[in-house]
Residue frames as qw, qx, qy, qz and C-alpha x, y, z in Angstrom:
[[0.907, -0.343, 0.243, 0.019, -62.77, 15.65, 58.31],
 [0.147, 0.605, -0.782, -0.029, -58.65, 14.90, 57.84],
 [0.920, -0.249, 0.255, -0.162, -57.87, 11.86, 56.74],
 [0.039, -0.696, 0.694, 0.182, -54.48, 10.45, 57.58],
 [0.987, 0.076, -0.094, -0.104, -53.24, 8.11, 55.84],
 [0.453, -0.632, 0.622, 0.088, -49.74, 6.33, 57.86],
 [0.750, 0.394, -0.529, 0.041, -47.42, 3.77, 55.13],
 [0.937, -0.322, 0.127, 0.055, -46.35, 1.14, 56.98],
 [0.843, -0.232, 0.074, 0.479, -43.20, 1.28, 55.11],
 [0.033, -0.809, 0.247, 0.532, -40.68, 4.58, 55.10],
 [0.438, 0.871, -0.215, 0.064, -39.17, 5.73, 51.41],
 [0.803, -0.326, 0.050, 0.497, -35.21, 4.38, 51.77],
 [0.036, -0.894, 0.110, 0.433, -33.27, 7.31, 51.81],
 [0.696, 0.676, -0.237, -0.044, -30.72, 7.96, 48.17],
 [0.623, 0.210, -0.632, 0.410, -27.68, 6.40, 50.27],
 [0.710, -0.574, -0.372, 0.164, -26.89, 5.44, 53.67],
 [0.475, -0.552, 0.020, 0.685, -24.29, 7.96, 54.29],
 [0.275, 0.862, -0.110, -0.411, -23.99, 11.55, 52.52],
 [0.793, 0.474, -0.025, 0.381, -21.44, 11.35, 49.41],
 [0.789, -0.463, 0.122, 0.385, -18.22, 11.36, 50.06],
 [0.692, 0.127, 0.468, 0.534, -16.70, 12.46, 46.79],
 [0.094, 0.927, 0.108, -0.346, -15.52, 15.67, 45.46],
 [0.635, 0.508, 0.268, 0.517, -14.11, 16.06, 41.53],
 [0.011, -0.764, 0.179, 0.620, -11.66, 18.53, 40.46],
 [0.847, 0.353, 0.336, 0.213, -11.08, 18.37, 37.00],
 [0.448, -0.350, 0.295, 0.768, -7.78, 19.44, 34.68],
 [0.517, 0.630, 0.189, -0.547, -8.92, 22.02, 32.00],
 [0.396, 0.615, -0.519, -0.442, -6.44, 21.05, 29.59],
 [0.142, 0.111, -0.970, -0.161, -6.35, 16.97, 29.66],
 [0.588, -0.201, -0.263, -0.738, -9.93, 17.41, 30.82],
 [0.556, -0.071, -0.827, -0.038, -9.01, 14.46, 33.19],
 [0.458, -0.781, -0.079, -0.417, -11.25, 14.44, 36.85],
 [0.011, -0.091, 0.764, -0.639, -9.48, 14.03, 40.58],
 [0.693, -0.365, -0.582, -0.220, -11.38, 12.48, 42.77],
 [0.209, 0.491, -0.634, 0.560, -10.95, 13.31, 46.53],
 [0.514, -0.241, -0.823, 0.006, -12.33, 10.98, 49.13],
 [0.077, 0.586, -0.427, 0.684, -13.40, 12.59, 52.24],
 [0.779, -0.413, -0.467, 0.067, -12.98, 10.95, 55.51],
 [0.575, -0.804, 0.099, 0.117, -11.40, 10.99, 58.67],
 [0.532, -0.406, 0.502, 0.548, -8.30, 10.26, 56.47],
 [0.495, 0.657, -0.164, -0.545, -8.46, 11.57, 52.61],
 [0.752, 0.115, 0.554, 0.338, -8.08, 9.48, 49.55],
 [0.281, 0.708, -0.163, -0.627, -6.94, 11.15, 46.65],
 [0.703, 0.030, 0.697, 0.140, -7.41, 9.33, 43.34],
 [0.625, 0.445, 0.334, 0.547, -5.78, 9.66, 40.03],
 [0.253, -0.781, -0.046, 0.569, -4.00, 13.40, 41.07],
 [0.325, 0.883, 0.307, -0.139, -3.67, 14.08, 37.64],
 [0.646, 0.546, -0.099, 0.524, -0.74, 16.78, 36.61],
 [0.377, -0.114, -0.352, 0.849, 1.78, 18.89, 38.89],
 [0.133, -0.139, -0.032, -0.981, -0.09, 21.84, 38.28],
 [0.686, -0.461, -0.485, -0.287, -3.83, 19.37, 39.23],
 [0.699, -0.102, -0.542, 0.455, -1.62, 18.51, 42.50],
 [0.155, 0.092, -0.129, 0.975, -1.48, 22.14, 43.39],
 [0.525, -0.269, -0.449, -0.671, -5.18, 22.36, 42.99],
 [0.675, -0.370, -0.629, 0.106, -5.78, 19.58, 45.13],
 [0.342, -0.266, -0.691, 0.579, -4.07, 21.07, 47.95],
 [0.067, -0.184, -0.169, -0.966, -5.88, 24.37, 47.20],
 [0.551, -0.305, -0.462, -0.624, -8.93, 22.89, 47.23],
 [0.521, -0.323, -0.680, 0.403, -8.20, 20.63, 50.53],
 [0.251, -0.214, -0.298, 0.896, -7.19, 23.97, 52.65],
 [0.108, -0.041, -0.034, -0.993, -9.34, 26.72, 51.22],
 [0.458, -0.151, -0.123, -0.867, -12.50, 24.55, 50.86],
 [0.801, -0.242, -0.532, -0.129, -12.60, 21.86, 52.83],
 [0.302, -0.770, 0.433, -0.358, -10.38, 23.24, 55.77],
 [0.954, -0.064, 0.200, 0.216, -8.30, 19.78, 55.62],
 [0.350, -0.666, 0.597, 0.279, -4.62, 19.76, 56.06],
 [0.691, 0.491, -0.487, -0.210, -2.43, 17.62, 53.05],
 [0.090, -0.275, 0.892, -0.346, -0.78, 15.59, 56.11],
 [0.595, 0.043, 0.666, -0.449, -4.47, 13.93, 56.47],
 [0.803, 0.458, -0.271, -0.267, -4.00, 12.45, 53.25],
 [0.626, -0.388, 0.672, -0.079, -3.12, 8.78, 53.65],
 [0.525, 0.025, 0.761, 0.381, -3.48, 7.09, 50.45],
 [0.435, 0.560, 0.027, -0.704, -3.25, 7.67, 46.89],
 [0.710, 0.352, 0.609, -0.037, -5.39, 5.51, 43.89],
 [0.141, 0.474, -0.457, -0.739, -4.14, 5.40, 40.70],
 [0.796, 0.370, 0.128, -0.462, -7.18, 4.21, 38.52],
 [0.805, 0.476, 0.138, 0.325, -4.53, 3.16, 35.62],
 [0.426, -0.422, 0.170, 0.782, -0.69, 4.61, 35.04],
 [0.406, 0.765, 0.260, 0.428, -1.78, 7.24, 32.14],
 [0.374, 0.184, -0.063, 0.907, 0.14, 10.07, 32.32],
 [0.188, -0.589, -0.257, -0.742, -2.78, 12.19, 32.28],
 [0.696, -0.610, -0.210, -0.316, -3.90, 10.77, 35.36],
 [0.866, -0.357, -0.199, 0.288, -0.76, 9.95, 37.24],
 [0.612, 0.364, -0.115, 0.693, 2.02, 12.77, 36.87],
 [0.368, -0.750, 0.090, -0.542, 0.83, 14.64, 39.75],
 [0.818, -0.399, -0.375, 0.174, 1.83, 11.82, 42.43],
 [0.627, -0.097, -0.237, 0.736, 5.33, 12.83, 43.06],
 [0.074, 0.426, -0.095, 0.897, 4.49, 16.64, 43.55],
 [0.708, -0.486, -0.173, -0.482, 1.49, 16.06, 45.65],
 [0.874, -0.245, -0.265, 0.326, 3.90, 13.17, 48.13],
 [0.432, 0.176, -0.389, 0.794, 6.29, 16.06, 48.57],
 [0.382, -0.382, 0.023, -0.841, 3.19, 17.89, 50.94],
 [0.824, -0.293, 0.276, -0.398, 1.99, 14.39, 52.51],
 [0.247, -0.394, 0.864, -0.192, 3.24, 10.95, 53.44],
 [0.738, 0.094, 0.331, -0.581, 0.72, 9.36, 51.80],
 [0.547, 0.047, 0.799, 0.244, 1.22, 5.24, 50.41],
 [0.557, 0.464, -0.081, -0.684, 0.21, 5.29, 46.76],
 [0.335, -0.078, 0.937, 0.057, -1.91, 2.23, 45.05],
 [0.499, 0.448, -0.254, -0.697, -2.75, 0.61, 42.06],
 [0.931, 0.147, -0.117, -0.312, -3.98, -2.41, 40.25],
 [0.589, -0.269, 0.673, 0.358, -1.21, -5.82, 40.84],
 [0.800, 0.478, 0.317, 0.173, -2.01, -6.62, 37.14],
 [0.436, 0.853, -0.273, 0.085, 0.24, -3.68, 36.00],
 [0.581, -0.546, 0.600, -0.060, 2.65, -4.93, 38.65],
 [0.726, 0.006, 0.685, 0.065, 2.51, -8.70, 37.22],
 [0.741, 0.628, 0.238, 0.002, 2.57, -7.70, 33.76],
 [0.009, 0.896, -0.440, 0.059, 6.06, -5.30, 34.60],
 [0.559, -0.477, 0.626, -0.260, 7.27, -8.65, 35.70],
 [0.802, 0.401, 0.396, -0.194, 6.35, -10.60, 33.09],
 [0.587, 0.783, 0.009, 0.208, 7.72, -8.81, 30.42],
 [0.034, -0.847, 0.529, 0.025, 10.89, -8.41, 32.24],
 [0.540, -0.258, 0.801, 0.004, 11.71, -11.93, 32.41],
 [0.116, 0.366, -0.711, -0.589, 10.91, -12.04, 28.74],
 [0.334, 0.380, 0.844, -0.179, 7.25, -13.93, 29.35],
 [0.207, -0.130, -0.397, -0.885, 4.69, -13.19, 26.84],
 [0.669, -0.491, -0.350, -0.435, 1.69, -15.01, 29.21],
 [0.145, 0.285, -0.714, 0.623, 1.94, -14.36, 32.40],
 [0.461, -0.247, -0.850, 0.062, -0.27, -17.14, 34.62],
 [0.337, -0.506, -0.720, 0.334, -2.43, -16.35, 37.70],
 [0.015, 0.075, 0.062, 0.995, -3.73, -12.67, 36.85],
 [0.269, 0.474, 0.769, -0.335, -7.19, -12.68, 37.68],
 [0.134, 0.643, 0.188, -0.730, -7.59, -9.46, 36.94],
 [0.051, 0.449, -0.623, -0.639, -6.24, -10.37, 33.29],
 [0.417, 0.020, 0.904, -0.097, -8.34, -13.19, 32.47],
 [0.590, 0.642, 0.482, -0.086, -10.81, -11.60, 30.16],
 [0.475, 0.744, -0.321, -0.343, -7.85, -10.90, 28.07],
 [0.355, -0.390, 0.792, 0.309, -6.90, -13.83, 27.04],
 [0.696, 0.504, 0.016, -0.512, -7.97, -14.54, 23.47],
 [0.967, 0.220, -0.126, 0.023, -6.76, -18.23, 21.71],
 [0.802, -0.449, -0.092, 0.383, -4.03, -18.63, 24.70],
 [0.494, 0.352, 0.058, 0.793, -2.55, -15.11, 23.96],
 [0.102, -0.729, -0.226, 0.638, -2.53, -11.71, 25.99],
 [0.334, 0.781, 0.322, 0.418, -3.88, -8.76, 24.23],
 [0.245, -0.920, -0.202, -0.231, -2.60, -5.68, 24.91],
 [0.845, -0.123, -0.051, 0.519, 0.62, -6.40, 25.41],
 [0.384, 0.442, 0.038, 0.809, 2.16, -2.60, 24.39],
 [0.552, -0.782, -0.207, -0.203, -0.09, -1.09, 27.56],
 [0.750, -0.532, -0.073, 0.386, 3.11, -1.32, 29.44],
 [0.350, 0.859, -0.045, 0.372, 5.14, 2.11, 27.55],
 [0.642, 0.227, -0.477, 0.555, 8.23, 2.96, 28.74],
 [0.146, -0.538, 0.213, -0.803, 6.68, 5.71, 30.89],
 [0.824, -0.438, -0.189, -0.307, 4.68, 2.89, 33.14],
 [0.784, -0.266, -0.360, 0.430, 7.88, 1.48, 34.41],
 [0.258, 0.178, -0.384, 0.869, 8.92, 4.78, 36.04],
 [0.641, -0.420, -0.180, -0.617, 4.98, 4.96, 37.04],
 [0.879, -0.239, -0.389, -0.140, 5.07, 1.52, 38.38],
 [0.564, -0.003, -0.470, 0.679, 8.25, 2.40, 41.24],
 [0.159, -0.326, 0.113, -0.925, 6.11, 4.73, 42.49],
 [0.794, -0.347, -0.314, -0.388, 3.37, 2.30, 43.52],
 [0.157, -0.567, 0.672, -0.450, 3.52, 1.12, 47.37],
 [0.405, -0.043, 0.824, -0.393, 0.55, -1.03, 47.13],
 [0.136, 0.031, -0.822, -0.552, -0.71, -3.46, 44.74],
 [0.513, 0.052, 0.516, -0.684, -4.50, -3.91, 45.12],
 [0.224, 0.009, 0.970, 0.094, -6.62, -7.14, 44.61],
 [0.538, -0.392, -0.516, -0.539, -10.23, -7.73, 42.28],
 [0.577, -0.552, -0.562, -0.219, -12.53, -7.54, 45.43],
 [0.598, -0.260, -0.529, 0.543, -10.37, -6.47, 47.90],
 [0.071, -0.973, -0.150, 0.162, -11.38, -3.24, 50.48],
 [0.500, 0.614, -0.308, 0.528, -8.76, -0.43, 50.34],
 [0.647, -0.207, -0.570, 0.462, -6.45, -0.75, 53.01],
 [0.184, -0.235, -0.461, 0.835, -7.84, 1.59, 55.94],
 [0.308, 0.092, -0.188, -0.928, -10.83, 2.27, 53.81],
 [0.307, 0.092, 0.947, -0.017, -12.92, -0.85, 53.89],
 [0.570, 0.551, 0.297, -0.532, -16.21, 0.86, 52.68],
 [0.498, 0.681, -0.390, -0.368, -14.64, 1.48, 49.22],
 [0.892, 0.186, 0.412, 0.030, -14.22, -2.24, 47.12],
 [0.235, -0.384, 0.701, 0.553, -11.68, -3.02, 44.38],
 [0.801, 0.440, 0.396, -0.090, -13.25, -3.58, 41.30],
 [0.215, 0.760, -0.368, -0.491, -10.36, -4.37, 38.56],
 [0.541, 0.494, 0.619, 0.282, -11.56, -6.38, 35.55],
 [0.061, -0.534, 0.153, 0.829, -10.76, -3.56, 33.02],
 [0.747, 0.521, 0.410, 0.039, -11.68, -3.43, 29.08],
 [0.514, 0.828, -0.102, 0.197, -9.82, -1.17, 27.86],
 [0.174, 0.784, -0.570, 0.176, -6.38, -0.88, 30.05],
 [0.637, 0.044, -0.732, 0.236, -4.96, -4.15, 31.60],
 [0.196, 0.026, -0.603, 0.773, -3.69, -2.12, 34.95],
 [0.359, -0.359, -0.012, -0.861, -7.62, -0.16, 35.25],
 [0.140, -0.293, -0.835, 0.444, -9.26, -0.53, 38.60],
 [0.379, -0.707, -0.174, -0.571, -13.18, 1.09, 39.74],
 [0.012, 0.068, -0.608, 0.791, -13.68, 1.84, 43.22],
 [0.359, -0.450, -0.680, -0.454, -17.04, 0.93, 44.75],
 [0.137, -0.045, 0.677, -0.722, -18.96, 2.07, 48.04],
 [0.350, -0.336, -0.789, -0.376, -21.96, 0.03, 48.30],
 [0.210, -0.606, -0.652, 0.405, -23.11, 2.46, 51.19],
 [0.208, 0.694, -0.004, -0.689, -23.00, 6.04, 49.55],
 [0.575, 0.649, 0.489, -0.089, -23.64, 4.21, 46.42],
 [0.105, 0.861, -0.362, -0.341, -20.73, 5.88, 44.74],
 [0.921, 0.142, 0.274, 0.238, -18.55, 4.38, 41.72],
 [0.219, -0.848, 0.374, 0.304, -15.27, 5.94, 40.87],
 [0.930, 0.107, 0.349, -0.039, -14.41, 4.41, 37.47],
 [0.431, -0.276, 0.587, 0.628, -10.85, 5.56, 35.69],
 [0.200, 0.373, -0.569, -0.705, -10.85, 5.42, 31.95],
 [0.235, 0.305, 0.920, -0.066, -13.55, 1.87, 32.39],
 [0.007, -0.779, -0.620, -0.090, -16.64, 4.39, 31.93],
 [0.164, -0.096, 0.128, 0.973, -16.30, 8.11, 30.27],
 [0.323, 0.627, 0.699, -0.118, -19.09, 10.06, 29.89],
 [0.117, -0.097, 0.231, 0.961, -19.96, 12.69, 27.13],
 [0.233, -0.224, -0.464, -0.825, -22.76, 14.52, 26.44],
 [0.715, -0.205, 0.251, -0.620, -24.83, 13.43, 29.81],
 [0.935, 0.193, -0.259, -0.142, -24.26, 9.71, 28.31],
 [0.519, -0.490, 0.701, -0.003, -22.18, 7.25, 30.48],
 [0.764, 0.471, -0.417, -0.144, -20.27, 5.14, 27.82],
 [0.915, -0.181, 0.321, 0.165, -18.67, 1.52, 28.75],
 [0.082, 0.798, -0.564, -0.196, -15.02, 1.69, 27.03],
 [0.967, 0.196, -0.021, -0.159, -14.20, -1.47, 24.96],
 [0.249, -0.488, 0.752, 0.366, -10.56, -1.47, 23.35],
 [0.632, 0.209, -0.624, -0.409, -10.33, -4.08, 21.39],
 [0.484, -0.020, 0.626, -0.611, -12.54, -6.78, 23.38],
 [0.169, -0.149, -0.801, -0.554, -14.02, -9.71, 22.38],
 [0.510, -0.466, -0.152, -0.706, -18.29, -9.50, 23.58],
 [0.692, -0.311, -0.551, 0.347, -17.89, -11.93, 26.14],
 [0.370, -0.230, -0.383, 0.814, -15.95, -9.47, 28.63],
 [0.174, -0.173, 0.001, -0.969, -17.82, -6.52, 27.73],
 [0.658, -0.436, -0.598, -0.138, -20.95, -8.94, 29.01],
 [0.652, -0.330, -0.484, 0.482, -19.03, -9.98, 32.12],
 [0.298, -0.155, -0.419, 0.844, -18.48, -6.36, 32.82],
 [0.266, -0.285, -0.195, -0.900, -21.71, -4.81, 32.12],
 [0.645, -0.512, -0.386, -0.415, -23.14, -7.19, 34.80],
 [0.522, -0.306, -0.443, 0.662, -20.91, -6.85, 37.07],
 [0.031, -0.019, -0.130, 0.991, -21.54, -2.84, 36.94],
 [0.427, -0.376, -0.421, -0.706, -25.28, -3.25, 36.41],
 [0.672, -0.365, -0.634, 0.117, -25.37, -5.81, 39.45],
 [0.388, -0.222, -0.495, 0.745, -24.18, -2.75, 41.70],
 [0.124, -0.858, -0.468, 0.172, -26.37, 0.14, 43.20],
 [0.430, -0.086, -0.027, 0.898, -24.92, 3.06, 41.65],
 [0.019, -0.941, -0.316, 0.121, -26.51, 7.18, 42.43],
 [0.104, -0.931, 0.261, 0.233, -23.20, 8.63, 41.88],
 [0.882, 0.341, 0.181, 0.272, -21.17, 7.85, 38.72],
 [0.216, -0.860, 0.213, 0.411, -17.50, 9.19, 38.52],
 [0.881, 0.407, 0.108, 0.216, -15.81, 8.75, 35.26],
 [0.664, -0.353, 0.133, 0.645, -12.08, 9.57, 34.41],
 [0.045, 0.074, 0.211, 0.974, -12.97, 12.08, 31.71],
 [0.370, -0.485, -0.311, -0.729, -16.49, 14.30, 31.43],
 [0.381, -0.443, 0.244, -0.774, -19.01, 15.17, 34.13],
 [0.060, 0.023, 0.943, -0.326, -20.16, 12.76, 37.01],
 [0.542, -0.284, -0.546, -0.573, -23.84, 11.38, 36.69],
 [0.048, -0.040, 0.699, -0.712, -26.01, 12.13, 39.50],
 [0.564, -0.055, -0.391, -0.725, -28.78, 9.62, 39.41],
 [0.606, -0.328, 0.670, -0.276, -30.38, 6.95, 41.10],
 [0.886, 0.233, 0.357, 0.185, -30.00, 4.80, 37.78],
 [0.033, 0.799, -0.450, -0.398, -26.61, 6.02, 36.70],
 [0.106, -0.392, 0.796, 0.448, -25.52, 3.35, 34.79],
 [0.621, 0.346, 0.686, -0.152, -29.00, 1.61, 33.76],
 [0.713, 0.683, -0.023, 0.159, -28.55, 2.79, 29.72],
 [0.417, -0.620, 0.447, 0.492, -24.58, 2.47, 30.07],
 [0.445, 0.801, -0.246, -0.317, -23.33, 2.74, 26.32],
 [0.843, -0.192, 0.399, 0.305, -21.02, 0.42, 25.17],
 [0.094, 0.932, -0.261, -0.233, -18.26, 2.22, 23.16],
 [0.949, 0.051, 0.185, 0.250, -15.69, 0.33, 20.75]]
């Protein structure tokens, strides 16, 4: 005799929509790309001239995607490592390129000779007995970074023709650092916030007081992540990618 037994309720599948997200990484700064793929590409943090090349390589040869169907590129943070590809990569597509307002509002700040600059959200967990930390984050290279930026993006807000994908930029370690979230492929896309080495996903601190590193370990615990990108080492493909995140001073 067979006996079936029927479950009333089905297994939920590891995300509602395949992953989206495909890593190239630079061998010599070791930093990753990130390329989005939709009906319109995202490319995020493009790295060096010679990463830029790559990229389109990789569009054309293995994804059979034109550089024209790139529409917008994410800079995580203005590091060099991660941003000196833009302008070679814009002479091949038309695509808007956007990053955190805080670097924006801090360029702005510090030109007008402010040393706190008011209504930063994003800045708020650096403000330590009515001083900004971090104040030297803005090198001379960020203001030729920061005239490159078309669009300034908000804490919470979607990206603009992307809605899936979420702003998340509360940073610890750089003022300007933003994550990307999709809370349907379950994907996190997190700059220089969260590096991993050795299999180990490590929170980045700076100099932080424990408060914020709190506030941001439940904001990143409080999301559903299966697919962890960091800005340096390998992506973590788990369905508890960040449940033992490291914290890293």
């Amino acid at each position: 005799m067979d006996i079936v037994i029927e479950s009333k309720q089905q297994l939920p599948p590891l995300a509602q929509h395949p992953r989206r997200v495909h890593t190239i990484t630079d061998r010599f700064s070791m930093a990753n790309t990130y390329l989005i793929c939709e009906e319109r590409i995202v490319i995020v943090d493009p790295g060096s001239a010679l990463h830029a090349r790559l990229i389109v390589h990789y569009l054309q040869c293995f994804l059979g995607r034109s550089p024209e169907d790139i529409d917008l590129i994410v800079l995580t943070h203005l590091h060099p490592d991660h941003t000196s590809g833009v302008e070679p990569l814009r002479e091949v597509c038309n695509a808007s390129v956007a990053a955190s307002i805080a670097a924006w509002q801090l360029a702005q700040g510090q030109a007008h000779g402010s040393r706190v600059i008011p209504g930063i959200s994003q800045m708020a967990g650096q403000v330590v007995s009515g001083t900004f930390q971090h104040l030297e984050l803005l090198p001379s290279e960020y203001r030729r970074q920061i005239q490159l930026v078309d669009v300034w993006l908000e804490d919470v807000a979607g990206l603009p023709n992307h809605p899936d994908w979420h702003v998340i930029a509360r940073s610890l370690r750089s003022v300007d650092n933003l994550c990307l979230y999709n809370p349907f492929t379950y994907e996190l896309l997190c700059g220089d916030t969260v590096i991993t080495s050795e299999g180990v996903a490590q929170l980045i601190c700076g100099r932080t007081n424990r408060f914020q590193v709190e506030e941001m370990l439940q904001t990143l615990h409080s999301l559903e992540v299966h697919y962890l990108y960091p800005g340096h080492g390998r992506p973590v493909l788990s369905k508890h990618a960040i449940t033992n995140l490291r914290v890293r001073w």
